[in-house]
RODO-2510 file (C-alpha; in nm, 4 decimals, decimal comma):
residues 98
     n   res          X          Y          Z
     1     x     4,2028    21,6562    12,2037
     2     x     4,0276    21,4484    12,4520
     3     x     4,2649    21,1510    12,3833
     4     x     4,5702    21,3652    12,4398
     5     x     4,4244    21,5192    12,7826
     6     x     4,3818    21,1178    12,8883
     7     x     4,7280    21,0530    12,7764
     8     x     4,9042    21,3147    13,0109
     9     x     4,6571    21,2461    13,3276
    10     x     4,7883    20,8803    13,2613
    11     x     5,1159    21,0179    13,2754
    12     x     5,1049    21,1988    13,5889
    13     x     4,9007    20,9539    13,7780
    14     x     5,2177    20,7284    13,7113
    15     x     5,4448    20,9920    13,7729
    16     x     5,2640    21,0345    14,1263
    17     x     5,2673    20,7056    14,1964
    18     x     5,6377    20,6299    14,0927
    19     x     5,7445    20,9096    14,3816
    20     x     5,5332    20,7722    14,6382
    21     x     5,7345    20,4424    14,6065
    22     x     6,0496    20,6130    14,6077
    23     x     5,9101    20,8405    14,9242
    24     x     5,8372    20,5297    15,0928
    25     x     6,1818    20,2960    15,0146
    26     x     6,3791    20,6107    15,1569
    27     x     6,1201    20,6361    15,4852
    28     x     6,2140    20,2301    15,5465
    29     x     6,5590    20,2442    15,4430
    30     x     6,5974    20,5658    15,7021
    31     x     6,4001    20,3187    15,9297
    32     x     6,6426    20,0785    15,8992
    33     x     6,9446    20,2781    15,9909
    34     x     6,8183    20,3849    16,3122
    35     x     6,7197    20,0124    16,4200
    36     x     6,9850    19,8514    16,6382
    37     x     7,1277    19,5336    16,5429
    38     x     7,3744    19,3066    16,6610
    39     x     7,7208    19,4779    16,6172
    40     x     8,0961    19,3160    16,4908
    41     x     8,2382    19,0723    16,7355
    42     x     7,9269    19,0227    16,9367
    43     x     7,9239    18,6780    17,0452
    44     x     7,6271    18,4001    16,9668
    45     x     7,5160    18,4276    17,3756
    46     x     7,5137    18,8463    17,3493
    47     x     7,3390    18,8286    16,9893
    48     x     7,0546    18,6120    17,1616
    49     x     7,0545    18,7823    17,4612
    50     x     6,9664    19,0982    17,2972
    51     x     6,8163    19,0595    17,0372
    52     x     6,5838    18,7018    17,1401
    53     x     6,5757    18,3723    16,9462
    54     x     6,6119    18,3956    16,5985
    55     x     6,3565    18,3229    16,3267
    56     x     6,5659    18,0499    16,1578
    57     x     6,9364    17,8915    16,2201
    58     x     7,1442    17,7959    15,9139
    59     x     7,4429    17,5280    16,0189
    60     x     7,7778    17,6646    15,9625
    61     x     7,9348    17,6283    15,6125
    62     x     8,2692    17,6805    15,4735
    63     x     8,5860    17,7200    15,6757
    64     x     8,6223    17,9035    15,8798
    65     x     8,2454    17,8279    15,9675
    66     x     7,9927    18,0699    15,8801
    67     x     7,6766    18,0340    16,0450
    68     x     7,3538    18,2378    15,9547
    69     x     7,0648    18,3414    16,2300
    70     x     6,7830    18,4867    16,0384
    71     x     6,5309    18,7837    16,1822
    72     x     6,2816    18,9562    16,0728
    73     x     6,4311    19,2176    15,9205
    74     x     6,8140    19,1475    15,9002
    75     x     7,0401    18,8122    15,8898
    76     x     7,3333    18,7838    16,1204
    77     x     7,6454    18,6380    15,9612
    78     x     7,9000    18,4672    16,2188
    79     x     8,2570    18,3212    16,1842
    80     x     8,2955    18,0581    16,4955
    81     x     8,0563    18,2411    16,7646
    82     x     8,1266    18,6349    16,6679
    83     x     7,9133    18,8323    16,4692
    84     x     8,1103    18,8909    16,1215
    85     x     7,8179    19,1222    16,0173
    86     x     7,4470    19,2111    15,9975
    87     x     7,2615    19,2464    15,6782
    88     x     6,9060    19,3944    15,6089
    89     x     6,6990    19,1657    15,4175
    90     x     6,5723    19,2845    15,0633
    91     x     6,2651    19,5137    15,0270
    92     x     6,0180    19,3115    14,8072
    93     x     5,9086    19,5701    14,5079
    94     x     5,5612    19,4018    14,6198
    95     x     5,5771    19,5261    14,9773
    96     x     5,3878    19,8359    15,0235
    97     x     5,4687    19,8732    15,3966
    98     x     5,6543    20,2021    15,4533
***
């Protein structure tokens, strides 16, 4: 009896735990969509302007070039000078940040 009492308090405790990542993925993803971030045909000069000097610089690739300014939270993805588009970075499973 005893063992089967453990078993569902085991269950629930994971069951609790489970939602409160989900809670907290939906809080930063909601987070996310309200931050502003560089916008579609923004140029290098307005990107920097607003937003200050990015975290890293990747040299252009490909053709046309695509260059890649990395932030804290989001990469920027440019063809030439113009902002092609912005991406939020991953959410580590390990992060417990909300």
């Amino acid at each position: 009896m005893k063992t089967k009492h453990l078993g569902f308090m085991l269950l629930l405790c994971l069951m609790m735990t489970a939602a409160s990542a989900e809670v907290l993925l939906i809080e930063r993803t909601q987070q996310q969509h309200n931050q502003v971030t560089p916008k579609h045909g923004q140029s290098m000069q307005q990107v920097e302007q607003q937003f200050g000097l990015p975290l890293a610089r990747h040299a252009a690739v490909g053709e046309p070039p695509i260059t890649r300014w990395e932030y804290q939270d989001y990469v920027v993805y440019f063809e030439h000078n113009l902002v092609l588009n912005t991406v939020f970075k991953r959410i580590s499973q390990t992060d417990n940040q909300p």
